[in-house]
Residue frames as a rotation matrix with the C-alpha (Angstrom) as fourth column:
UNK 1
-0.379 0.921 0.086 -66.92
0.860 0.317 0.399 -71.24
0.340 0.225 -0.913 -20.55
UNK 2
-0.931 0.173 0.323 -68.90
-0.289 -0.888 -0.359 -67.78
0.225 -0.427 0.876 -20.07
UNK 3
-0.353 0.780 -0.516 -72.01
0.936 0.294 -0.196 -67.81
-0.001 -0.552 -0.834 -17.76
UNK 4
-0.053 0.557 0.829 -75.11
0.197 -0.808 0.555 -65.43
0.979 0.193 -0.067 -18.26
UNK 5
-0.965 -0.181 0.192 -75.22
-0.066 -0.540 -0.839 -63.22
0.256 -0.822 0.509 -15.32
UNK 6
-0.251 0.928 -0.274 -78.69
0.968 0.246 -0.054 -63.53
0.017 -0.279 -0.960 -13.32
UNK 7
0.517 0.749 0.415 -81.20
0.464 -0.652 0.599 -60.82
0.719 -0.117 -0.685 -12.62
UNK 8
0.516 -0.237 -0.823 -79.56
0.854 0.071 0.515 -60.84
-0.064 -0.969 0.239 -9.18
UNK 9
0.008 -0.992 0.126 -76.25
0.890 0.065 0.452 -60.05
-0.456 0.108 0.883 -10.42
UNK 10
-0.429 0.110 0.897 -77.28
0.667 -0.631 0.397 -57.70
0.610 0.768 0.197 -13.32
UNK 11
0.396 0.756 -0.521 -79.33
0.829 -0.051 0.556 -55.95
0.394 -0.653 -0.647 -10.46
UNK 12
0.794 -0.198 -0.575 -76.89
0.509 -0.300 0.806 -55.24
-0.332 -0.933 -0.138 -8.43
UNK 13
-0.552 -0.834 -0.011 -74.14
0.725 -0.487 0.487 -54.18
-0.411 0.261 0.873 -10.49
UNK 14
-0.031 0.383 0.923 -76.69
0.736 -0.616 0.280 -51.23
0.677 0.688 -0.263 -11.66
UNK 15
0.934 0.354 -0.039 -77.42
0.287 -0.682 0.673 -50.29
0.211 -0.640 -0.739 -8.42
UNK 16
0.199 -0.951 -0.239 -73.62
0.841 0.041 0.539 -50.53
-0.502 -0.308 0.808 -7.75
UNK 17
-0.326 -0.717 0.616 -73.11
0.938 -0.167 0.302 -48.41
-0.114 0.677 0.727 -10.76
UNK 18
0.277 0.621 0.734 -75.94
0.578 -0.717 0.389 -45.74
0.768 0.317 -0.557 -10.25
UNK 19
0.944 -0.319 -0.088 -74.80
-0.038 -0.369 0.929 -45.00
-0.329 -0.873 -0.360 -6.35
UNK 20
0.045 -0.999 0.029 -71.20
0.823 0.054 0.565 -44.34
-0.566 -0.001 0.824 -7.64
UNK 21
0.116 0.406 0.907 -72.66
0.623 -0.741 0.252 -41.54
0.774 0.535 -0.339 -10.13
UNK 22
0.634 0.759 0.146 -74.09
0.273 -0.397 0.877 -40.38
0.723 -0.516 -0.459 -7.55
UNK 23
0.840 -0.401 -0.367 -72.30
0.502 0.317 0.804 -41.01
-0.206 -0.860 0.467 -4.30
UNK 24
-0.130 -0.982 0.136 -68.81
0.855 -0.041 0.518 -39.45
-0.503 0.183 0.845 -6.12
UNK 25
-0.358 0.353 0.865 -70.60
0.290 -0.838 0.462 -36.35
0.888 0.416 0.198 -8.06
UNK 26
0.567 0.537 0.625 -72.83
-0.315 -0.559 0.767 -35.03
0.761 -0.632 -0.147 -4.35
UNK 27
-0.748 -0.537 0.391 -71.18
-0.529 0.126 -0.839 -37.18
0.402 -0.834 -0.378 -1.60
UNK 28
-0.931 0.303 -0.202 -72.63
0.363 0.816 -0.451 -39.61
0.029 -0.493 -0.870 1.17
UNK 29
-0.663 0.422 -0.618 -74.92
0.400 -0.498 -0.769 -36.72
-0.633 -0.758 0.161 2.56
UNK 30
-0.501 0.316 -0.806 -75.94
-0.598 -0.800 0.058 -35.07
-0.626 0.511 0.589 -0.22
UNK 31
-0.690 0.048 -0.722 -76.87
-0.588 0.546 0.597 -38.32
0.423 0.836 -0.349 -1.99
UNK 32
-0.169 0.698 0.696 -80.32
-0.904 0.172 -0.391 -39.98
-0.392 -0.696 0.602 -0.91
UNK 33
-0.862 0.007 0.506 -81.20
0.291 0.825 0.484 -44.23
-0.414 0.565 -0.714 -2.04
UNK 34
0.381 0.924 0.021 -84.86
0.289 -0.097 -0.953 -42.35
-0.878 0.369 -0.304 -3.04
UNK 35
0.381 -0.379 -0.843 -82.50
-0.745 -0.666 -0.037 -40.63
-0.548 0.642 -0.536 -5.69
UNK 36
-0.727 -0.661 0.188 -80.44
-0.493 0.692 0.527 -43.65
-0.478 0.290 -0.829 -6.56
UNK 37
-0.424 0.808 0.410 -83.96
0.363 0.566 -0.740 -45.74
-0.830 -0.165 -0.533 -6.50
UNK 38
0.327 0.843 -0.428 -85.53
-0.192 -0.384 -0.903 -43.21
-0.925 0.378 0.037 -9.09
UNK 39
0.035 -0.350 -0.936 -82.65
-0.929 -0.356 0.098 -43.46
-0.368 0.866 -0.338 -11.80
UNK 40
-0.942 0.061 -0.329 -83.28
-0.070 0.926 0.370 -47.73
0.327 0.372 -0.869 -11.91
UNK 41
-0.362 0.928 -0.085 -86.54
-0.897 -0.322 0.303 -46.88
0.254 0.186 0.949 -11.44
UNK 42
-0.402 0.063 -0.913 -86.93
0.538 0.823 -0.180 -49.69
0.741 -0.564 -0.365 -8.27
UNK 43
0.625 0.777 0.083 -87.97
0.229 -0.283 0.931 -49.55
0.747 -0.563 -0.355 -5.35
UNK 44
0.207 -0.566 0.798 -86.50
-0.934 -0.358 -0.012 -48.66
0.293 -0.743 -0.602 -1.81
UNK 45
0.327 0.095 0.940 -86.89
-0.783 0.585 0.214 -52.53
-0.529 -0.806 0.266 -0.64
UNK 46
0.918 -0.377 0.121 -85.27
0.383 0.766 -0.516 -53.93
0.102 0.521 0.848 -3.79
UNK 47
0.225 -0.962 0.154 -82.03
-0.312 -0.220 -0.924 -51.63
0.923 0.160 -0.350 -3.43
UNK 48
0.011 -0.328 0.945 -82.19
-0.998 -0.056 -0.008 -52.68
0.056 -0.943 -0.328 0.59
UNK 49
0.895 0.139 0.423 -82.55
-0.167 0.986 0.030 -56.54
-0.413 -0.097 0.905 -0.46
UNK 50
0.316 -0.938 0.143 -78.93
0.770 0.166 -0.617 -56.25
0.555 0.305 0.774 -2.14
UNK 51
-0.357 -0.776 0.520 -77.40
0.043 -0.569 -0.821 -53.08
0.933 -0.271 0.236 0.16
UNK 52
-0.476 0.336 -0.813 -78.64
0.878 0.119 -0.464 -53.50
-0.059 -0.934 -0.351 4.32
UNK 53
0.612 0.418 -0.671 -78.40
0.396 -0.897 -0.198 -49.58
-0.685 -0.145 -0.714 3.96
UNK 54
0.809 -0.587 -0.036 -77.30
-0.340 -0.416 -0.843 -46.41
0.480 0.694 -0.536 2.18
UNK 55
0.492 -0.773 0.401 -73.96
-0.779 -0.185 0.599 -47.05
-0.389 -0.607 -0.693 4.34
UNK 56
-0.066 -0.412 0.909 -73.25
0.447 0.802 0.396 -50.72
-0.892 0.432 0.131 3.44
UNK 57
0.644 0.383 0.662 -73.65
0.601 0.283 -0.748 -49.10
-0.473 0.880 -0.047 -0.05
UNK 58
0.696 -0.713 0.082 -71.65
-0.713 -0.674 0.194 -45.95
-0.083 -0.194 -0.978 0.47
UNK 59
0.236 -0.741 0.629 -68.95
-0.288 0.565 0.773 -48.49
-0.928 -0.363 -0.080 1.86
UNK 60
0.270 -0.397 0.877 -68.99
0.306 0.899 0.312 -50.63
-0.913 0.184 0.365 -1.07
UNK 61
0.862 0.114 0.494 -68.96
0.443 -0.645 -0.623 -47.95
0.248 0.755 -0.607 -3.92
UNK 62
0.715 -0.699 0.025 -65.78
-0.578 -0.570 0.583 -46.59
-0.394 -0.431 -0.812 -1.94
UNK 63
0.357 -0.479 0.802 -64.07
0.028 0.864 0.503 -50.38
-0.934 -0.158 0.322 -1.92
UNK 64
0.341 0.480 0.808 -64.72
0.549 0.596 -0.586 -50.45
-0.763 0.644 -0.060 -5.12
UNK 65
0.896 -0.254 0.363 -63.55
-0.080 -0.899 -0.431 -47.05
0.436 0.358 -0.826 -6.69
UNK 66
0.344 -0.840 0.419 -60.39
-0.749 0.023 0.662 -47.51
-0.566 -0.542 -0.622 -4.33
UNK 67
0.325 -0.078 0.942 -59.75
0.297 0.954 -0.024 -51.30
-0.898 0.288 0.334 -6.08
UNK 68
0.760 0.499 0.417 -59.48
0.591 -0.262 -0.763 -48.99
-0.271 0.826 -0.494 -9.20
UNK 69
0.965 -0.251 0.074 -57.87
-0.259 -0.956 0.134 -46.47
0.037 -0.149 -0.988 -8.40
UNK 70
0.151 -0.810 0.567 -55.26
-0.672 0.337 0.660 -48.76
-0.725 -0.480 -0.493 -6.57
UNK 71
0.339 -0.160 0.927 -54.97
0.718 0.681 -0.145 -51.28
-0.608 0.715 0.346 -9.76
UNK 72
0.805 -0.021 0.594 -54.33
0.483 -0.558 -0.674 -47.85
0.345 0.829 -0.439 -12.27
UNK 73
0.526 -0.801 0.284 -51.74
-0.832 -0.554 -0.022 -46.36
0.176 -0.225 -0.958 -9.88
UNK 74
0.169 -0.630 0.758 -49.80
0.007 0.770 0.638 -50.08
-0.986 -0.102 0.134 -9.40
UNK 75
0.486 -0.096 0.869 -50.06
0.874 0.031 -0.486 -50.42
0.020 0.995 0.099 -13.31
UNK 76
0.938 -0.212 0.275 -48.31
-0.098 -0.921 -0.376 -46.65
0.333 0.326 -0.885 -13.48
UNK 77
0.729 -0.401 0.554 -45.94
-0.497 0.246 0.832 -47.80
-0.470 -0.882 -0.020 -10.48
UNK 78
0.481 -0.294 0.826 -44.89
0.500 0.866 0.017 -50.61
-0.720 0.405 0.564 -12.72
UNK 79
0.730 -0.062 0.681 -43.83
0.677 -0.069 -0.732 -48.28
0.093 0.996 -0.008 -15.67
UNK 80
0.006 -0.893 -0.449 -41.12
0.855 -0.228 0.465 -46.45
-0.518 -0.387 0.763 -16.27
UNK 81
0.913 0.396 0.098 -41.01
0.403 -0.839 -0.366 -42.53
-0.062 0.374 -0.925 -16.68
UNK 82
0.154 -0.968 0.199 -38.16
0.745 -0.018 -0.667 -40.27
0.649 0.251 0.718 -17.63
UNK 83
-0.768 -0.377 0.519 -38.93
-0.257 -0.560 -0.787 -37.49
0.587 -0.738 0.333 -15.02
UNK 84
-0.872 0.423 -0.247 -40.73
0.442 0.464 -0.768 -38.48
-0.210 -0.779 -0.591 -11.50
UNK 85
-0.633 0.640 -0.435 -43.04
0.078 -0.506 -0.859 -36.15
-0.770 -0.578 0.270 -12.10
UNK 86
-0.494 0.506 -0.707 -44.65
-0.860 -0.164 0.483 -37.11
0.128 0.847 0.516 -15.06
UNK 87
-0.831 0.281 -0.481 -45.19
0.353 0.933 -0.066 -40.61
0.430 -0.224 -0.874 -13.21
UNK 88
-0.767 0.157 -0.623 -46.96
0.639 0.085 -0.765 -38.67
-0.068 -0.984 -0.165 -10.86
UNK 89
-0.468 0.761 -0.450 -49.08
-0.834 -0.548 -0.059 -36.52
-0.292 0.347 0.891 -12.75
UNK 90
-0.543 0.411 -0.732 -50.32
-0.288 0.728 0.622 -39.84
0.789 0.548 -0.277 -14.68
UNK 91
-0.666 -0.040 -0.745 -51.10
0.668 0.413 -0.619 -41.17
0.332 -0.910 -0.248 -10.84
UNK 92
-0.820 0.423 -0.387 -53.06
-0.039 -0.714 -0.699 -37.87
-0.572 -0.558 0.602 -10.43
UNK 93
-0.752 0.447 -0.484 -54.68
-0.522 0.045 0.852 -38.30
0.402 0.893 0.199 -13.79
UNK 94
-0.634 0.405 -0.658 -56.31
0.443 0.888 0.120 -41.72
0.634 -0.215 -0.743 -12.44
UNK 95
-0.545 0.674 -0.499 -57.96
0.644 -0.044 -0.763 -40.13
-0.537 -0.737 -0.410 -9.21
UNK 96
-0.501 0.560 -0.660 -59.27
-0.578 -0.784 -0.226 -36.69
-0.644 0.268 0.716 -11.09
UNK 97
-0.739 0.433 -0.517 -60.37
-0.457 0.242 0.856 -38.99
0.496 0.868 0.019 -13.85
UNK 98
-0.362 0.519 -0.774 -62.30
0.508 0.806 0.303 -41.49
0.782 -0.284 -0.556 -11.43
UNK 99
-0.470 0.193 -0.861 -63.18
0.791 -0.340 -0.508 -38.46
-0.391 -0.921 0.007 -8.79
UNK 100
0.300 0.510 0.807 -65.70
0.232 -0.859 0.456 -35.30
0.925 0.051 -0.376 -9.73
UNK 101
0.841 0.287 0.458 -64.95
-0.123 -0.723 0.680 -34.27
0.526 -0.628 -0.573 -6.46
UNK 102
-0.098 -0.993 0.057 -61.81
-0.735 0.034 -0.677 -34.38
0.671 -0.109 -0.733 -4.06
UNK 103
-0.100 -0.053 -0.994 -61.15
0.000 0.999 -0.053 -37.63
0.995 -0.005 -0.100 -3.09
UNK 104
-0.769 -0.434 -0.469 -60.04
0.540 -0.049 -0.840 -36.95
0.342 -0.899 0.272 0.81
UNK 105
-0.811 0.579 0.084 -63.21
-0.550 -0.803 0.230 -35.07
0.200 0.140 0.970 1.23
UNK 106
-0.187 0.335 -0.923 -65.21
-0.372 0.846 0.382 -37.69
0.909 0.415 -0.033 -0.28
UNK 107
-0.165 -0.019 -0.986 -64.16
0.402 0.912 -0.085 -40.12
0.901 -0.411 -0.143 2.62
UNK 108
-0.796 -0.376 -0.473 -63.38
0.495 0.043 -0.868 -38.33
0.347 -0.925 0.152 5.32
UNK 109
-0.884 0.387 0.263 -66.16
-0.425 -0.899 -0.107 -36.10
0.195 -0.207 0.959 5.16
UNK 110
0.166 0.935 -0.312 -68.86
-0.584 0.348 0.733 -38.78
0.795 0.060 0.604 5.71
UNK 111
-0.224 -0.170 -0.960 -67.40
0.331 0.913 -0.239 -39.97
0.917 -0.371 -0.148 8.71
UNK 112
-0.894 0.421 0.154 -69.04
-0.419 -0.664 -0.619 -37.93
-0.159 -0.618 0.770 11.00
UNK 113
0.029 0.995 0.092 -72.08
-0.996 0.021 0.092 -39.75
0.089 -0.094 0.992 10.16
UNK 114
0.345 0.284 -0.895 -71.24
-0.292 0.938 0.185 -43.24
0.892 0.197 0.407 9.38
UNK 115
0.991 -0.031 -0.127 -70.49
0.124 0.533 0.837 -46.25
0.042 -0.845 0.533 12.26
UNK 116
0.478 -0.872 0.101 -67.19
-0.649 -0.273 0.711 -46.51
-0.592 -0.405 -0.696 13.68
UNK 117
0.100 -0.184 0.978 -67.12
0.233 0.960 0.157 -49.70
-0.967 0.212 0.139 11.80
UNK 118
0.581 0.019 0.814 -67.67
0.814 -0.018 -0.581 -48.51
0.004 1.000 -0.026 8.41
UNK 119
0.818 -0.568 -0.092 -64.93
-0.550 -0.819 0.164 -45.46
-0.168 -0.084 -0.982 9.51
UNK 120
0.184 -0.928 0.323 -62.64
-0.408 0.227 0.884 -47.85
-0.894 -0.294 -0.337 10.46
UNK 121
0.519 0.112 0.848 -63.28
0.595 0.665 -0.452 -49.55
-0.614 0.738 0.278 6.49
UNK 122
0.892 -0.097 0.442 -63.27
0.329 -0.533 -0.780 -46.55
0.311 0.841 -0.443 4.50
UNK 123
0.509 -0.859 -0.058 -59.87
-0.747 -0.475 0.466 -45.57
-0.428 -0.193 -0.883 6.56
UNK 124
-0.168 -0.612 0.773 -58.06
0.347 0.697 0.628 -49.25
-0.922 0.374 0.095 5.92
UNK 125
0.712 0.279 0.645 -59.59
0.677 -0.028 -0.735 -48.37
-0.187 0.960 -0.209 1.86
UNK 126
0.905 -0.115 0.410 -58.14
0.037 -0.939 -0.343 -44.84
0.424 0.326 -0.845 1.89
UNK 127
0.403 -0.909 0.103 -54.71
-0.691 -0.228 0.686 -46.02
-0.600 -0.348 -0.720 3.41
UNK 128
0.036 -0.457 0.889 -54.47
0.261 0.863 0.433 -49.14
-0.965 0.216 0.150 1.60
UNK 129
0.483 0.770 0.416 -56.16
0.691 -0.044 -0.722 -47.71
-0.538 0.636 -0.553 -1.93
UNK 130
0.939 -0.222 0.262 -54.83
-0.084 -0.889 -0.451 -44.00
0.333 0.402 -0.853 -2.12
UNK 131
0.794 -0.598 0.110 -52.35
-0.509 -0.555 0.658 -43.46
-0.332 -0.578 -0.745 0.51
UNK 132
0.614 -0.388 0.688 -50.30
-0.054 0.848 0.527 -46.50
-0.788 -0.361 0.499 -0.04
UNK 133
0.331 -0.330 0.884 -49.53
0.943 0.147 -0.299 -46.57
-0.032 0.933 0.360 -4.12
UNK 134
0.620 -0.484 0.617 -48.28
0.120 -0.719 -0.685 -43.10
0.775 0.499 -0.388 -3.36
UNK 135
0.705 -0.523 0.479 -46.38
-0.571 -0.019 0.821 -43.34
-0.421 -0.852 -0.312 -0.46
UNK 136
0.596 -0.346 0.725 -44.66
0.477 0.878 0.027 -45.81
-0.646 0.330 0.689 -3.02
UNK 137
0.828 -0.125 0.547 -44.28
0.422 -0.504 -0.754 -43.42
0.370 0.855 -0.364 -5.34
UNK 138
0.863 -0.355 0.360 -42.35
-0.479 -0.801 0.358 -41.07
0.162 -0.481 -0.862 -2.94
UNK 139
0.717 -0.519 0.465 -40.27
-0.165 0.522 0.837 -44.07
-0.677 -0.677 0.289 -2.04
UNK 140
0.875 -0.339 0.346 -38.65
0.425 0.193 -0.885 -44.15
0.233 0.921 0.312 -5.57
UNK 141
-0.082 -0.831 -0.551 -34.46
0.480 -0.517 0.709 -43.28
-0.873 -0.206 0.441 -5.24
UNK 142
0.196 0.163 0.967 -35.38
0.694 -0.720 -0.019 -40.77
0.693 0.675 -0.255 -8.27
UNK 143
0.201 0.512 0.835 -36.79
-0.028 -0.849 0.527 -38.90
0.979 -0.129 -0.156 -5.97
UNK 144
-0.507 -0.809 -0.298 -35.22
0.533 -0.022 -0.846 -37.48
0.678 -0.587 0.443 -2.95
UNK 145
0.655 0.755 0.019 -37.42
0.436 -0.398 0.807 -36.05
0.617 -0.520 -0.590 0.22
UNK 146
-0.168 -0.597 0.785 -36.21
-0.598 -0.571 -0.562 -33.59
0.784 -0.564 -0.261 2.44
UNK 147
-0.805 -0.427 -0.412 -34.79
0.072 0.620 -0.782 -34.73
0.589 -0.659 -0.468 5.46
UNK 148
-0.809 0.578 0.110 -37.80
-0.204 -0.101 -0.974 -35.36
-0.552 -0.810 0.200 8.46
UNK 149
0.042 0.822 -0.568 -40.37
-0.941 -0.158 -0.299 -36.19
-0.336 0.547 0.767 5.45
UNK 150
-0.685 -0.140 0.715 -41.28
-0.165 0.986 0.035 -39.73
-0.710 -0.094 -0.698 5.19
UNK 151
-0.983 0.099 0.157 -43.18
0.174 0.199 0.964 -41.56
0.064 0.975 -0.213 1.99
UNK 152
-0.472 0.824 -0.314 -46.34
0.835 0.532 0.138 -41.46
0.281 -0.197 -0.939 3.99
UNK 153
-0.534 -0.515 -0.671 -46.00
0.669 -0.743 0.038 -37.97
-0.518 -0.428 0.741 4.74
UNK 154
-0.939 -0.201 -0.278 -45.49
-0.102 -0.609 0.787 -37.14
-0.328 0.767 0.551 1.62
UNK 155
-0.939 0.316 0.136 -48.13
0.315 0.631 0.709 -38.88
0.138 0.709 -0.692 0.45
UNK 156
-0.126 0.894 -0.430 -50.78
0.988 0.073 -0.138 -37.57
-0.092 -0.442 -0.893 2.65
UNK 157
-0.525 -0.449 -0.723 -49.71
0.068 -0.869 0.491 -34.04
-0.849 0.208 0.486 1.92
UNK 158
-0.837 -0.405 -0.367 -49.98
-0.179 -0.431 0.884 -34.39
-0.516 0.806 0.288 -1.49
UNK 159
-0.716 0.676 0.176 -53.37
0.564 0.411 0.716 -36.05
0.412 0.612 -0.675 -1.54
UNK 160
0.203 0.873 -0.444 -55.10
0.960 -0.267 -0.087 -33.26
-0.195 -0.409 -0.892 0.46
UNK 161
-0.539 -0.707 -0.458 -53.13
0.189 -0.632 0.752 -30.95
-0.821 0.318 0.475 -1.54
UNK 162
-0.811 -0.174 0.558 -55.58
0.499 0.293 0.816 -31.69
-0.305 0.940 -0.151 -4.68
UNK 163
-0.120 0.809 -0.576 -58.41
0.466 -0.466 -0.752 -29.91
-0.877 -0.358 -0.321 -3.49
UNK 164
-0.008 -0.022 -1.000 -57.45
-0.331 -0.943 0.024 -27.26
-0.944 0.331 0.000 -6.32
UNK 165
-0.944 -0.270 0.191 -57.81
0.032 0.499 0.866 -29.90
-0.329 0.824 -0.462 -8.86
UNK 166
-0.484 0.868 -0.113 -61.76
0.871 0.466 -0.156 -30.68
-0.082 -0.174 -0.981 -7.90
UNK 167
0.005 0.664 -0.748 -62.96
0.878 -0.361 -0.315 -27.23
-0.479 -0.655 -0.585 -7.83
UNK 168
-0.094 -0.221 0.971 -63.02
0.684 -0.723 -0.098 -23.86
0.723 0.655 0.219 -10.18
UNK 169
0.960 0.144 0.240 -63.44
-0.006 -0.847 0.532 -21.75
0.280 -0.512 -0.812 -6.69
UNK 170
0.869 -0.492 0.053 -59.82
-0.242 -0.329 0.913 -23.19
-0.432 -0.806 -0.405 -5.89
UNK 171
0.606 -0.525 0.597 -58.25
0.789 0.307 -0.532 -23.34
0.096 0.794 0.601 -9.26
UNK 172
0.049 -0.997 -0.056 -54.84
0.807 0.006 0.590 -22.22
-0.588 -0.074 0.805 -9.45
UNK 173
-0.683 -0.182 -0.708 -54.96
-0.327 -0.790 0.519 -20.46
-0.654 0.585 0.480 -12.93
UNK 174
0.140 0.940 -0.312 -58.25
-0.290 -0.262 -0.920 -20.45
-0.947 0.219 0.236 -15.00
UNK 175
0.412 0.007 -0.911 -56.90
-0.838 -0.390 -0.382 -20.53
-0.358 0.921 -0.155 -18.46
UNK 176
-0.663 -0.748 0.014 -55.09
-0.741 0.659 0.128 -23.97
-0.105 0.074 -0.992 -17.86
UNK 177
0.370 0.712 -0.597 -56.89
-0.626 0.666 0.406 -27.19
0.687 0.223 0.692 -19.22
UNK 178
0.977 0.186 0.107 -56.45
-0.209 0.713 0.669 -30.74
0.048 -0.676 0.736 -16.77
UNK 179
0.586 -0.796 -0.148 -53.31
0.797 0.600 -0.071 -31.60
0.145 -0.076 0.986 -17.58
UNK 180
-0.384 -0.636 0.669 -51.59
0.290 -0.771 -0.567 -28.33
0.876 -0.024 0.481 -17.35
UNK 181
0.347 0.155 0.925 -53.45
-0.765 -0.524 0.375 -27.55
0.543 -0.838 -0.063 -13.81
UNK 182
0.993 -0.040 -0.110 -52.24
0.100 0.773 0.627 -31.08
0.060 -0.634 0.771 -12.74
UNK 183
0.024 -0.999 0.023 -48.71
0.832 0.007 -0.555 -30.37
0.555 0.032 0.831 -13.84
UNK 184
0.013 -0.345 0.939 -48.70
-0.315 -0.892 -0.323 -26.62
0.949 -0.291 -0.120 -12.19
UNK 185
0.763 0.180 0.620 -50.06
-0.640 0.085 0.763 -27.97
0.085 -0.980 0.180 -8.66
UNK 186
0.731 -0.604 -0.318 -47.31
0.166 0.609 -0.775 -31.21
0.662 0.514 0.545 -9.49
UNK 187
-0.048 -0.654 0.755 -44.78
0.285 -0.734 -0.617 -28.43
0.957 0.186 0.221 -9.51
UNK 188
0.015 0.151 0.988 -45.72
-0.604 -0.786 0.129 -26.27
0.797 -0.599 0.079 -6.56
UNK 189
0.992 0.106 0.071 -46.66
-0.126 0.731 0.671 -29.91
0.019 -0.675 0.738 -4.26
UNK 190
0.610 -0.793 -0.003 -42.52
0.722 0.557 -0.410 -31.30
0.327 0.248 0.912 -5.42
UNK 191
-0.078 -0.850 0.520 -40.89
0.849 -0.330 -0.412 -28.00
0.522 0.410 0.748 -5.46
UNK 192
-0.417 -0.036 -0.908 -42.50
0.725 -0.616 -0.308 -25.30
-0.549 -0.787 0.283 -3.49
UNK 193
0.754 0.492 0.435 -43.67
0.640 -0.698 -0.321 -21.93
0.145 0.521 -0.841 -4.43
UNK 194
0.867 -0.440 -0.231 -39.86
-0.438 -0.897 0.066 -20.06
-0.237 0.044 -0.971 -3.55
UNK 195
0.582 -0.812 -0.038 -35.96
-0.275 -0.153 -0.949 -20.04
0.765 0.563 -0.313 -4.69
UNK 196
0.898 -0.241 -0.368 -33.92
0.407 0.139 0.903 -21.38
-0.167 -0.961 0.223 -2.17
């Protein structure tokens, strides 16, 4: 049986969907709820009757984008590739596709403002969300880590490694299109930058 969504409901999943725009294209700081407020053309005291604050909103636009993220890299997880690194570019695919900006940034960089409480969220999100489904990855016997380099390691490495994905001031090589700047960094994150 399908059930009409209420006002409520329909509400909130707009605001949900406008403060992700937002929130994920400027960041916590840079993003204001007068901004959010102007593009559903509401008020401040209807977006604070469904979010407490911008924070409880921030928070849940994170959850929520993580839930994604972490469903598209388990669904990649699940499949079978013929070299690791093409799993893992697909796995990168997902965040650049669902991130305008760099992802580790993103979170960490608004925790200087937010409560300890909503730090301690967006960390459990950003270990359970990001870190985790690649730390999996790493754990694959394909793929062999040097000795003293654990999956979690690896994993955290390689997501604050992407920086050069998010940005044209810290692109790699100019002339490459997504997929060919996702495979070069790939490369360079797996394999280094010298000859042993």
């Amino acid at each position: 049986m399908i059930t009409k969504k209420s006002t409520s409901e329909v509400t909130r999943e707009r605001i949900l969907l406008a403060a992700t725009e937002l929130f994920l294209a400027k960041g916590y700081e840079q993003t204001t709820t007068r901004e959010i407020t102007k593009v559903l053309n509401i008020t401040q005291p209807a977006l604070y009757h469904y979010f407490g604050d911008k924070e409880a909103l921030f928070v849940e636009v994170i959850k929520r984008v993580g839930k994604q993220v972490s469903d598209s890299m388990h669904f990649i997880l699940s499949q079978t590739y013929e070299q690791p690194i093409d799993q893992l570019a697909a796995m990168t695919q997902v965040i650049v596709t669902r991130h305008p900006r760099d992802v580790f940034t993103l979170i960490h960089g608004s925790f200087n403002v937010l409560s300890l409480e909503n730090q301690r969220e967006l960390g459990i999100v950003f270990g359970r969300d990001y870190v985790r489904p690649i730390a999996k990855f790493f754990d694959q016997e394909a793929l062999k880590l040097r000795q003293n380099v654990d999956s979690r390691v690896a994993s955290s490495f390689y997501i604050t490694s992407l920086a050069p994905l998010f940005s044209d001031f810290h692109r790699l090589n100019g002339t490459l299109d997504m997929t060919e700047r996702i495979q070069q960094l790939l490369d360079l994150i797996l394999y280094g930058v010298s000859e042993r």
